[in-house]
FIZALUM-620663 format. One line per field, with one value per atom (N, C-alpha, C): residue in three letters; atom name; y, z, x. Coordinates in Angstrom, 1 decimal, decimal comma, always signed. Layout:
residues N
res: (ala ...)
atom: (CA ...)
north: (Y ...)
up: (Z ...)
east: (X ...)
This chain:
residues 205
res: (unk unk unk unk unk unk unk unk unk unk unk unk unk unk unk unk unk unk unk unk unk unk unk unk unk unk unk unk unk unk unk unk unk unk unk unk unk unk unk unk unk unk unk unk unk unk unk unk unk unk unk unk unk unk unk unk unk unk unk unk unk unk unk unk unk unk unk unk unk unk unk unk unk unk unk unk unk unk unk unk unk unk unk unk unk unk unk unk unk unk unk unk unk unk unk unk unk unk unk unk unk unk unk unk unk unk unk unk unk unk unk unk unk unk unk unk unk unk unk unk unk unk unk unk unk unk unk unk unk unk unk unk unk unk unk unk unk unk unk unk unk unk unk unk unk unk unk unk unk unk unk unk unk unk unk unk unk unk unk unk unk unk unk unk unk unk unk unk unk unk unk unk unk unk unk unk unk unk unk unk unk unk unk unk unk unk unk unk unk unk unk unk unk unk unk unk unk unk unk unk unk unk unk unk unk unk unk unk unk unk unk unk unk unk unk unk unk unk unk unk unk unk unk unk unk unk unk unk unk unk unk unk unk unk unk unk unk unk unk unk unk unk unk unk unk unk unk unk unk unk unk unk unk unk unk unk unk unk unk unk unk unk unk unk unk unk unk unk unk unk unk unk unk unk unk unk unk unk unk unk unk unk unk unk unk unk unk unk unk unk unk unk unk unk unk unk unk unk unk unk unk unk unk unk unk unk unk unk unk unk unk unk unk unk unk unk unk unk unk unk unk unk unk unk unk unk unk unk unk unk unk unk unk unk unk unk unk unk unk unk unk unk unk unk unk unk unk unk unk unk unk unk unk unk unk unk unk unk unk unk unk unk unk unk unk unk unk unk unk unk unk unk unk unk unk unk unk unk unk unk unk unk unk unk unk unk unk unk unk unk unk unk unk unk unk unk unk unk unk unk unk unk unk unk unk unk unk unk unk unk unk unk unk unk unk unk unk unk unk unk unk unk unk unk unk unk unk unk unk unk unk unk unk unk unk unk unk unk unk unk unk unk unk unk unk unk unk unk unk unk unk unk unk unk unk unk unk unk unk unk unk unk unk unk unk unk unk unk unk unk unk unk unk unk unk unk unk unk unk unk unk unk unk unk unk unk unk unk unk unk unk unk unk unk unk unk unk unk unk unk unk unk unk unk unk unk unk unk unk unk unk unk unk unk unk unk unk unk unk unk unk unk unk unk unk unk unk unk unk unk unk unk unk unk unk unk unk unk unk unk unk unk unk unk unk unk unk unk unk unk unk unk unk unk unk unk unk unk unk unk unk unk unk unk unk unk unk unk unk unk unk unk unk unk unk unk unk unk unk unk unk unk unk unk unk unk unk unk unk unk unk unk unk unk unk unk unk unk unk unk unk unk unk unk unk unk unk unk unk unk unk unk unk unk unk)
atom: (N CA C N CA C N CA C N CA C N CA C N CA C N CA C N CA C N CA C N CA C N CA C N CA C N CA C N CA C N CA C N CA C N CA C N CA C N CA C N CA C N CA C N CA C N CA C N CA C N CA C N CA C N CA C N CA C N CA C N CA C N CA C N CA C N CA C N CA C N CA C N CA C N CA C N CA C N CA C N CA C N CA C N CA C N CA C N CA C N CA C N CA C N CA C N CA C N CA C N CA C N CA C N CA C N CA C N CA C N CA C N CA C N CA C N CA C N CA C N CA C N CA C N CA C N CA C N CA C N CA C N CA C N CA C N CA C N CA C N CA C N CA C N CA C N CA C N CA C N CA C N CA C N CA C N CA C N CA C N CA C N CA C N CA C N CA C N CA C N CA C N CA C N CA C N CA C N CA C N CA C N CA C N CA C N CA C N CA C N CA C N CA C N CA C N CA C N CA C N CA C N CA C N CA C N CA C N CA C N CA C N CA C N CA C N CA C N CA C N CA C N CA C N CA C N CA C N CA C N CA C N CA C N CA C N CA C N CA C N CA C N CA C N CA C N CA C N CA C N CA C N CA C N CA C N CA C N CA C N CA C N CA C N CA C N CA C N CA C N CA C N CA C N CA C N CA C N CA C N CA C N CA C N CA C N CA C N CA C N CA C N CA C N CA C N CA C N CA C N CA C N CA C N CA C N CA C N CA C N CA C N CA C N CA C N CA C N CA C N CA C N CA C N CA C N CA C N CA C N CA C N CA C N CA C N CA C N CA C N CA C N CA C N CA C N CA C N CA C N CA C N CA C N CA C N CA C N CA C N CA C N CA C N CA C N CA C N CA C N CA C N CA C N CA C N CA C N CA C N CA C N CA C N CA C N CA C N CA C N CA C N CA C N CA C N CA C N CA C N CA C N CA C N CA C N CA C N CA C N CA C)
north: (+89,4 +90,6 +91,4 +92,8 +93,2 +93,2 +93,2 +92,9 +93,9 +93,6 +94,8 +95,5 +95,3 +96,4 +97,1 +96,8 +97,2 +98,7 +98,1 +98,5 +100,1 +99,4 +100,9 +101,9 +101,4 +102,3 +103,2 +102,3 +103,3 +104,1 +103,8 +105,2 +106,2 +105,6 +106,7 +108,0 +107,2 +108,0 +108,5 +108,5 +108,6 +110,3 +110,3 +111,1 +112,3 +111,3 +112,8 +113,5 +112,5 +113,9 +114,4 +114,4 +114,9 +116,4 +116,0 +116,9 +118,3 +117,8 +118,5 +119,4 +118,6 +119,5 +120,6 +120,5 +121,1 +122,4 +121,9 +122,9 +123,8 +123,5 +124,4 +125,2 +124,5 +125,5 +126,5 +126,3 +127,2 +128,5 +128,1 +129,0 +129,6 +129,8 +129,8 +130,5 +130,1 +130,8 +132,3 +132,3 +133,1 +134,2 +133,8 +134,8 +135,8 +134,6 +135,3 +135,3 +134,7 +135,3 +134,2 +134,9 +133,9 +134,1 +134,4 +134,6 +133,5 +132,8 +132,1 +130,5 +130,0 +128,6 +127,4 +126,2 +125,0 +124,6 +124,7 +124,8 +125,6 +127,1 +127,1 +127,0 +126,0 +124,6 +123,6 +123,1 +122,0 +122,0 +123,3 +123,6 +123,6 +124,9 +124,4 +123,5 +122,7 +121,5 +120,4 +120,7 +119,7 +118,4 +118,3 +117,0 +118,5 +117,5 +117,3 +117,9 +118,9 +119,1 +118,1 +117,3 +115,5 +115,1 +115,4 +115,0 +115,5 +116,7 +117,6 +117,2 +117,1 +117,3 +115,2 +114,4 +113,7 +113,4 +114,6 +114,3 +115,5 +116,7 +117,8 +118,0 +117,0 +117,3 +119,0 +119,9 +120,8 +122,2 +123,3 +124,5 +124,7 +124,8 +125,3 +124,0 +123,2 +121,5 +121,8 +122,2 +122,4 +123,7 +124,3 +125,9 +125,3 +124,6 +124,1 +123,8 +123,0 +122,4 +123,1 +124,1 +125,4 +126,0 +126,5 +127,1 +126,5 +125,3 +124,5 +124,6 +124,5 +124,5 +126,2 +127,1 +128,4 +128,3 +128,4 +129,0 +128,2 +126,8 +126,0 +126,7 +126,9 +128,0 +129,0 +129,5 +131,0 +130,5 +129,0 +128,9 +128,4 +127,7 +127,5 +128,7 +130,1 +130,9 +131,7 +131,7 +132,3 +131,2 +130,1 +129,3 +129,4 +129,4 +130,2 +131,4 +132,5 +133,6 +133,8 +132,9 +132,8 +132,0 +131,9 +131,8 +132,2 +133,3 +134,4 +135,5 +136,2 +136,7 +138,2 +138,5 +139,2 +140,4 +141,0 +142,1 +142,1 +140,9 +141,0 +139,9 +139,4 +138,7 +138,2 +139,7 +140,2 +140,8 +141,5 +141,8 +140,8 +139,7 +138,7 +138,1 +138,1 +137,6 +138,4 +139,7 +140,7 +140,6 +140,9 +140,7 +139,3 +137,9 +137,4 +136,9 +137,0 +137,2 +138,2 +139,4 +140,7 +139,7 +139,1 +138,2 +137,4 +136,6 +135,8 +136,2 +137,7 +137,9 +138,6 +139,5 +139,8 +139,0 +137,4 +136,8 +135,9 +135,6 +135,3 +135,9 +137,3 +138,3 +137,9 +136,9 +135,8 +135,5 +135,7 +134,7 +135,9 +137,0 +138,4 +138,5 +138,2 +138,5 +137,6 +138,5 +138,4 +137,2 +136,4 +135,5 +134,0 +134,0 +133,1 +132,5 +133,3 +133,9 +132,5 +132,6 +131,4 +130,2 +130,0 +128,4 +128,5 +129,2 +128,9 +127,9 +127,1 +126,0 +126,5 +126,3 +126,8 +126,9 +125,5 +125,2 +125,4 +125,9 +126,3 +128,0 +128,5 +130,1 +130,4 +129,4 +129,3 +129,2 +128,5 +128,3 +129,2 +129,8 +130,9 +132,5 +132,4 +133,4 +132,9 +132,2 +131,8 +132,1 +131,5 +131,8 +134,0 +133,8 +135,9 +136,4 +135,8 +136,1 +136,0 +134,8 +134,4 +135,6 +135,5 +136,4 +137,7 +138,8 +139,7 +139,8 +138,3 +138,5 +138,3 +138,0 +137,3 +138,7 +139,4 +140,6 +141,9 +142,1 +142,9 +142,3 +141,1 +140,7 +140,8 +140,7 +141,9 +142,9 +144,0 +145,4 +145,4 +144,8 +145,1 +145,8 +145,4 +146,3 +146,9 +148,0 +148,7 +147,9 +147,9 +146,9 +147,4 +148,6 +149,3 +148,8 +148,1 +147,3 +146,3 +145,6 +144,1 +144,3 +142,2 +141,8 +142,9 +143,1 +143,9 +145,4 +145,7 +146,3 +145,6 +144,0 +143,1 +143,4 +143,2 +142,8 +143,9 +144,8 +146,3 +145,9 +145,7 +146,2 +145,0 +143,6 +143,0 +143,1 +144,1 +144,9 +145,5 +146,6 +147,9 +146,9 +146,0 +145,6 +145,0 +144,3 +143,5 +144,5 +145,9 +146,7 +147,6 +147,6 +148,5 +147,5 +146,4 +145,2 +145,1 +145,1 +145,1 +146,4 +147,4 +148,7 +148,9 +148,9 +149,3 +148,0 +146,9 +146,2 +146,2 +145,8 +146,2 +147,7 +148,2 +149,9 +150,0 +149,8 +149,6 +149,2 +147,6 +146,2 +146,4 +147,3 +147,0 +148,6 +149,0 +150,0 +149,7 +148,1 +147,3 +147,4 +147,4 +147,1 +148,3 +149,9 +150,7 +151,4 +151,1 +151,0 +150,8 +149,3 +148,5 +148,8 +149,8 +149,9 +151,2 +151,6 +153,0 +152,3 +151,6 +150,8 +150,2 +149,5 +149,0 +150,1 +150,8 +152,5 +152,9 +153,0 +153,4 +151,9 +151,1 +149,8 +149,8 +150,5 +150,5 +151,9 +152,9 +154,1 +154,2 +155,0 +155,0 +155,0 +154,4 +154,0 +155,3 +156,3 +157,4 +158,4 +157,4 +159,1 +157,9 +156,5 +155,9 +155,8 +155,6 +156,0 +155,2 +155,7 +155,0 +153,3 +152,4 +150,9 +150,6 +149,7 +149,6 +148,9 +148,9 +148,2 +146,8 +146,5 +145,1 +144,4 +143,3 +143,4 +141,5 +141,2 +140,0 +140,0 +139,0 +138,9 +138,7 +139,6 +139,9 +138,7 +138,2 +136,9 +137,5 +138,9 +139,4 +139,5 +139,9 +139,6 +139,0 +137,3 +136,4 +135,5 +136,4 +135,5 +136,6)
up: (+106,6 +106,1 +105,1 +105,4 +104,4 +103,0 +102,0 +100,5 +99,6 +98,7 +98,1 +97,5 +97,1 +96,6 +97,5 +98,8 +99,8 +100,5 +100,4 +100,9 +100,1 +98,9 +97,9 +98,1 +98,2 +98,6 +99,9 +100,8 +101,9 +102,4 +101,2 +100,7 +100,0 +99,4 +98,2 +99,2 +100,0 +100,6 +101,9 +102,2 +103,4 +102,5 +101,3 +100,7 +100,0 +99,7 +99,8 +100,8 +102,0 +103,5 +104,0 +103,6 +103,7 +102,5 +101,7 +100,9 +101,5 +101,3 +102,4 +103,4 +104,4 +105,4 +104,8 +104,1 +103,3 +102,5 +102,1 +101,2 +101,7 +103,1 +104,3 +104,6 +104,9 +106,3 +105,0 +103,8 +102,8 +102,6 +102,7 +102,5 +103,8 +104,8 +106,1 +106,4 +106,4 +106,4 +105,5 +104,3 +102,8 +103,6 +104,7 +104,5 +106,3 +107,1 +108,7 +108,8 +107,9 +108,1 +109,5 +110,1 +111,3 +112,5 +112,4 +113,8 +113,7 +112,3 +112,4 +113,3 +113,5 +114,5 +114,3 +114,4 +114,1 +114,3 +115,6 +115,5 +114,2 +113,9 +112,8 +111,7 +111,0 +110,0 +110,3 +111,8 +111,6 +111,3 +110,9 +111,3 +109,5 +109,1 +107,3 +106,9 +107,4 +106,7 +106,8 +108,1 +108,5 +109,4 +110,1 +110,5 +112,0 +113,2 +114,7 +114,5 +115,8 +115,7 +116,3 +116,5 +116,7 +115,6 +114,5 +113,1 +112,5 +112,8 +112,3 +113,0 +113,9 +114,9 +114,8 +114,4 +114,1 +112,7 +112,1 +111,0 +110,5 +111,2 +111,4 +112,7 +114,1 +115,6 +115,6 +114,9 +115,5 +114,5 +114,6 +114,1 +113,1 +112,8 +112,2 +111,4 +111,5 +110,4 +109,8 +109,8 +109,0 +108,0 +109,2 +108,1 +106,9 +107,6 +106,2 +105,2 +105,5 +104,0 +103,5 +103,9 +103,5 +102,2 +103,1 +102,5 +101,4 +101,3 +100,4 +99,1 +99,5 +98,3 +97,3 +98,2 +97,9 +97,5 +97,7 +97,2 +95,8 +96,0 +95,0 +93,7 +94,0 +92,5 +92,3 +93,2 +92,5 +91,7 +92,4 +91,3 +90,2 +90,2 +88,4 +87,9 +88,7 +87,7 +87,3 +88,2 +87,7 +86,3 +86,4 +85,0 +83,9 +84,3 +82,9 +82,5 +83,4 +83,0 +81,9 +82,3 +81,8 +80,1 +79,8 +78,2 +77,5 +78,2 +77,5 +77,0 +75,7 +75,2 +76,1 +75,8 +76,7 +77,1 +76,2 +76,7 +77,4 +77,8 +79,3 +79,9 +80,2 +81,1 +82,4 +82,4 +84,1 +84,1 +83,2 +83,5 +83,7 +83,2 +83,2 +84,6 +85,3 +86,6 +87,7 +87,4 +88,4 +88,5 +87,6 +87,7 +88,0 +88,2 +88,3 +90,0 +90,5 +91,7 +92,8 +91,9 +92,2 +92,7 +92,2 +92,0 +92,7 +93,6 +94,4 +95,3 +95,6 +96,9 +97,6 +96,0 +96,7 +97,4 +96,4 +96,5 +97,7 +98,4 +99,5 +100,4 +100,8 +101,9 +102,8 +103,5 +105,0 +104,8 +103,3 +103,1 +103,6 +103,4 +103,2 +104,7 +105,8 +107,3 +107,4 +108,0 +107,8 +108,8 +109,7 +111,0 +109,3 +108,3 +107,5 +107,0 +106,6 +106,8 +107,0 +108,2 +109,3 +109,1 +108,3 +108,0 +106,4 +105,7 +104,2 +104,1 +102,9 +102,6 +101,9 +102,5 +101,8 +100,6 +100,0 +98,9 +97,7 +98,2 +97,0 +97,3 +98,4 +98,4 +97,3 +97,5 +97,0 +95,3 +95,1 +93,4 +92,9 +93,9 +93,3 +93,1 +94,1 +93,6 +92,4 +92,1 +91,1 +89,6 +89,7 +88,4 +88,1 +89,8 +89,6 +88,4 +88,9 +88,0 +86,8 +86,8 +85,1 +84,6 +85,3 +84,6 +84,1 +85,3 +84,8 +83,8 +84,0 +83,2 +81,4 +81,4 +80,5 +79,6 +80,6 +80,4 +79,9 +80,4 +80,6 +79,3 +78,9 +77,0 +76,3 +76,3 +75,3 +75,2 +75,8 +75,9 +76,3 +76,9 +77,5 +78,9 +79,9 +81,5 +81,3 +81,6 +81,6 +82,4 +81,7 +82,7 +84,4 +84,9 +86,0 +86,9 +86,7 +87,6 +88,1 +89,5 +89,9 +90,4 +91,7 +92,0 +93,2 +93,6 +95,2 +94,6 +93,0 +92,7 +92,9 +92,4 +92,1 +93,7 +94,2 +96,0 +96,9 +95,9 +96,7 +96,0 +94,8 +94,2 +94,4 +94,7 +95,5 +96,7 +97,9 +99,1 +98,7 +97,9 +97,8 +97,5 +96,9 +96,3 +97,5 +98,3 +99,3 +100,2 +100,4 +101,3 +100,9 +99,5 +99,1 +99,0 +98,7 +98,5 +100,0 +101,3 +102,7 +103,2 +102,6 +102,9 +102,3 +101,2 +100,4 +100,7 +100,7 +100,9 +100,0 +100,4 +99,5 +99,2 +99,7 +98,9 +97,9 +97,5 +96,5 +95,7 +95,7 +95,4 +94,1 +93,2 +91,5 +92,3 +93,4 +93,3 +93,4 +93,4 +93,5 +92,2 +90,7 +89,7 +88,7 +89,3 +88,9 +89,4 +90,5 +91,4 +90,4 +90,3 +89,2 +87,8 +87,5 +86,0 +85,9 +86,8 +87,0 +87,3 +87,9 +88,7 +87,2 +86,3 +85,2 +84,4 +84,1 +83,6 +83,4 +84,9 +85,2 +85,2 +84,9 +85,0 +83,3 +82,8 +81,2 +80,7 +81,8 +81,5 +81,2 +80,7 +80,2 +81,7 +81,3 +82,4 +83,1 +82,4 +82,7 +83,7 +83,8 +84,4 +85,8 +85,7 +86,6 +88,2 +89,5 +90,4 +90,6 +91,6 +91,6 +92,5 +92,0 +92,4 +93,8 +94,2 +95,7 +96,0 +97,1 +97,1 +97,3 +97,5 +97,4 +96,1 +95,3 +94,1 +94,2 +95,3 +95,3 +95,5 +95,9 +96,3 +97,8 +98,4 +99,8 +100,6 +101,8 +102,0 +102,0 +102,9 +103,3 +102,0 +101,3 +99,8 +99,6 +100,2 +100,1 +101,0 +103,0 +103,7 +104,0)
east: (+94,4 +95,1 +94,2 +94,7 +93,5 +94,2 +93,1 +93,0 +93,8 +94,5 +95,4 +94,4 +93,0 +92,3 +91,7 +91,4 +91,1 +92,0 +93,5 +94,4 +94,9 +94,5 +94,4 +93,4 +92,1 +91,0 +90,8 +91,5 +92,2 +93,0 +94,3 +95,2 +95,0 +93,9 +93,2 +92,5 +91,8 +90,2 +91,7 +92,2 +93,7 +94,2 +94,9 +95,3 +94,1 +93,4 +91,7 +91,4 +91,7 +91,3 +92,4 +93,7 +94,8 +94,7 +94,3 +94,1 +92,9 +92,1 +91,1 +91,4 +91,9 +92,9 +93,4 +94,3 +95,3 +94,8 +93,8 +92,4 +92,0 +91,4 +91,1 +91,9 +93,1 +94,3 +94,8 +94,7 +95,4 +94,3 +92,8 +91,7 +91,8 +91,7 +92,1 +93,1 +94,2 +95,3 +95,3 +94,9 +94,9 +94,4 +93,1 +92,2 +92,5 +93,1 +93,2 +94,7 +95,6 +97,3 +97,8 +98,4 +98,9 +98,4 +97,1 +96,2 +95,0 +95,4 +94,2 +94,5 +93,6 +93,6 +93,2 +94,1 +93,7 +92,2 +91,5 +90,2 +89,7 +90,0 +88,9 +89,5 +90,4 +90,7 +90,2 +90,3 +89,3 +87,9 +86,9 +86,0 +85,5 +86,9 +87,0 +86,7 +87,2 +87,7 +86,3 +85,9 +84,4 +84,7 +85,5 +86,2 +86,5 +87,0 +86,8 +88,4 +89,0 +90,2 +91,3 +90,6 +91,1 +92,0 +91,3 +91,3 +92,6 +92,3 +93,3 +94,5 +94,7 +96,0 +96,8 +96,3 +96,8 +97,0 +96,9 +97,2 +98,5 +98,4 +99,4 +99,7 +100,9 +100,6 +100,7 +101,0 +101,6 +101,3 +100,8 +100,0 +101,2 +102,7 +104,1 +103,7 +103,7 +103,8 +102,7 +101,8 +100,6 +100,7 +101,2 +102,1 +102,8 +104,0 +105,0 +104,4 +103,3 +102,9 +102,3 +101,5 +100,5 +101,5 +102,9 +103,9 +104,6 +104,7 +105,2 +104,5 +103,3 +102,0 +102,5 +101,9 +102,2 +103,6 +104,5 +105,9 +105,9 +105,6 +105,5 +104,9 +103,8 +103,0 +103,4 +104,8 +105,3 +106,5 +107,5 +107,9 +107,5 +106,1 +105,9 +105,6 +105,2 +104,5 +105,6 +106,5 +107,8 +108,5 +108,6 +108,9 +108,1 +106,5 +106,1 +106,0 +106,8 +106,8 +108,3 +108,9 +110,1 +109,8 +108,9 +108,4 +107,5 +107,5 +107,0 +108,4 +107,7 +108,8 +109,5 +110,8 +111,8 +111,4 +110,3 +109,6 +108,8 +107,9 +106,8 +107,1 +108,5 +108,5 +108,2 +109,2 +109,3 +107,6 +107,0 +105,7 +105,0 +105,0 +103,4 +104,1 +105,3 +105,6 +105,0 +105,7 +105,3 +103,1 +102,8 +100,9 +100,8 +100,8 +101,0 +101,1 +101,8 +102,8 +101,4 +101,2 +100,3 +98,7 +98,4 +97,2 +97,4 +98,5 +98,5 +98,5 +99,2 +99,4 +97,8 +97,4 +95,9 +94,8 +94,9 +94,1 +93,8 +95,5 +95,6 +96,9 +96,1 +96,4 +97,0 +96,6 +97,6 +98,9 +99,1 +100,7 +101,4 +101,2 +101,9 +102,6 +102,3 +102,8 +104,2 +105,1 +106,5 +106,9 +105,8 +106,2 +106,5 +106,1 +105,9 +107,5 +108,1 +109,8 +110,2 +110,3 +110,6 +110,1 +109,0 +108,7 +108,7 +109,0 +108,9 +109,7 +109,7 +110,3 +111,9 +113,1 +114,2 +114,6 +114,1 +114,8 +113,8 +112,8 +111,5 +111,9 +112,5 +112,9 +113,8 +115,1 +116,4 +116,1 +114,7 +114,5 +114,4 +113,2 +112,0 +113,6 +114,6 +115,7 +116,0 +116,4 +116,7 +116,5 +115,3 +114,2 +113,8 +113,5 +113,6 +115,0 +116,3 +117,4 +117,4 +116,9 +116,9 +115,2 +114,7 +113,7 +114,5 +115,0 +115,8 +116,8 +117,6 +118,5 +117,9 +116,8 +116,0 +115,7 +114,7 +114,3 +115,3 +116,7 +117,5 +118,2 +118,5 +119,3 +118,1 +116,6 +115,7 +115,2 +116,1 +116,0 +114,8 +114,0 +113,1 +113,1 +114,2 +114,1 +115,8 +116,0 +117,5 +118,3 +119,6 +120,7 +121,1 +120,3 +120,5 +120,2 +118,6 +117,9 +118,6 +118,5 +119,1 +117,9 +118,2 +117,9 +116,9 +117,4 +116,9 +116,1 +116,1 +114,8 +113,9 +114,2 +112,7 +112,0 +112,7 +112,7 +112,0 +112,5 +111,5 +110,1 +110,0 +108,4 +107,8 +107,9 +107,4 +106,7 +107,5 +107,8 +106,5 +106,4 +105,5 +104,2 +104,3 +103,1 +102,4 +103,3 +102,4 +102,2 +102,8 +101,9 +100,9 +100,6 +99,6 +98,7 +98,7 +98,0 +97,2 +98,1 +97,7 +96,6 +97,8 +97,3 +95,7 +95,1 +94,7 +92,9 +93,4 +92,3 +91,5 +90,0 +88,8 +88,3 +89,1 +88,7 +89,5 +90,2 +91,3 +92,0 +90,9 +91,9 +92,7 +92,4 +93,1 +94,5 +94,8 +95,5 +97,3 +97,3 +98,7 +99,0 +98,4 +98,6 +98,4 +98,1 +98,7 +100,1 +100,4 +101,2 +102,5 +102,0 +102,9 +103,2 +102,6 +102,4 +103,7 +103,5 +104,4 +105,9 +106,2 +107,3 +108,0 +107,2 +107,8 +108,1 +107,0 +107,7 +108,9 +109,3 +110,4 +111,9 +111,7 +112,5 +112,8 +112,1 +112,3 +113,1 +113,0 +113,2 +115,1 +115,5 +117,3 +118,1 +118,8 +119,9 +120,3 +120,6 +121,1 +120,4 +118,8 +118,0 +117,7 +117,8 +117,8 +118,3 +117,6 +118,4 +119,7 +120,2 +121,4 +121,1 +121,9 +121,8 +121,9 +121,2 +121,2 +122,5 +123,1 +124,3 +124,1 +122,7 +123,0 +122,4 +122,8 +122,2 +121,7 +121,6 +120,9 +119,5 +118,5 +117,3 +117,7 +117,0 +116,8 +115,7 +116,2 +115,6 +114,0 +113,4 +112,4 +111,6 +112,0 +110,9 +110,4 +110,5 +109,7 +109,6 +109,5 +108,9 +107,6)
């Protein structure tokens, strides 16, 4: 039988090239979206697409966990956005959010929708609310705004973000600067509220 220190060392060095994988298909993914190919992750990664495929059988299962990872760091960055004080909440979220999505462009394609992880969707709405509502009891954003504002400038950000590329890259975050402008501006000169006032699922597949 093999040796329990033995048996650790090969869970250990088992969970390092799992990691790896994972390292890759996320660099990978970030950078080709959903055209990119298990072959070139396996190729990231440095290991045979042998390798790869019995460790993810299937291109969606390898997605999930890609996804998992990602959604996962929007909701922490959405919980530390939420302690910061009431007046740049919602801002250190929104730049924040802006920086991930530039930095990895692949998440941005709408087939992702479909494999995000639900219950990391279902948080990250969550935490959005409490940011607003966070924001909106320190007079910092007007009570006019909801959820499905957040949901559009998300929207605009990942298509100027798309749009705009390397000729442009800081043009999401004046974009943004104008968008809070107006999120702060008096209720009265504000447009009128969208009728729907939740987080819209498309915002964040």
């Amino acid at each position: 039988m093999t040796s329990g220190p033995a048996t650790g060392a090969l869970r250990r060095d088992a969970a390092a090239n799992r990691r790896r994988l994972l390292d890759a298909a996320e660099r990978v993914f970030a950078e080709r979206g959903p055209e990119a190919s298990m072959e070139e992750i396996a190729r990231a990664a440095e290991v045979s697409p042998a390798t790869l495929y019995r460790r993810f059988p299937t291109k969606d299962a390898l997605v999930r966990e890609v996804l998992a990872t990602f959604f996962g760091q929007l909701v922490e960055l959405a919980g530390q956005a939420l302690t910061e004080p009431p007046q740049r909440c919602l801002d250190v979220y929104f730049e924040t959010v802006g920086y991930q999505l530039a930095a990895k462009r692949g998440f941005m394609h709408g087939m992702w929708g479909e494999l995000a992880p639900a219950q990391l969707v279902t948080e990250l709405e969550a935490r959005t609310g409490q940011l607003l509502d966070r924001a909106q009891r320190g007079a910092g954003i007007a009570q006019s705004v909801t959820l499905a504002d957040i949901a559009a400038t998300i929207w605009a950000l990942r298509g100027i973000i798309h749009t705009a590329g390397d000729a442009a890259p800081d043009a999401w975050r004046r974009h943004l600067g104008y968008v809070l402008a107006g999120f702060r501006g008096p209720s009265s000169t504000a447009p009128t509220p969208s009728a729907t006032r939740s987080l819209p699922k498309q915002a964040v597949e």
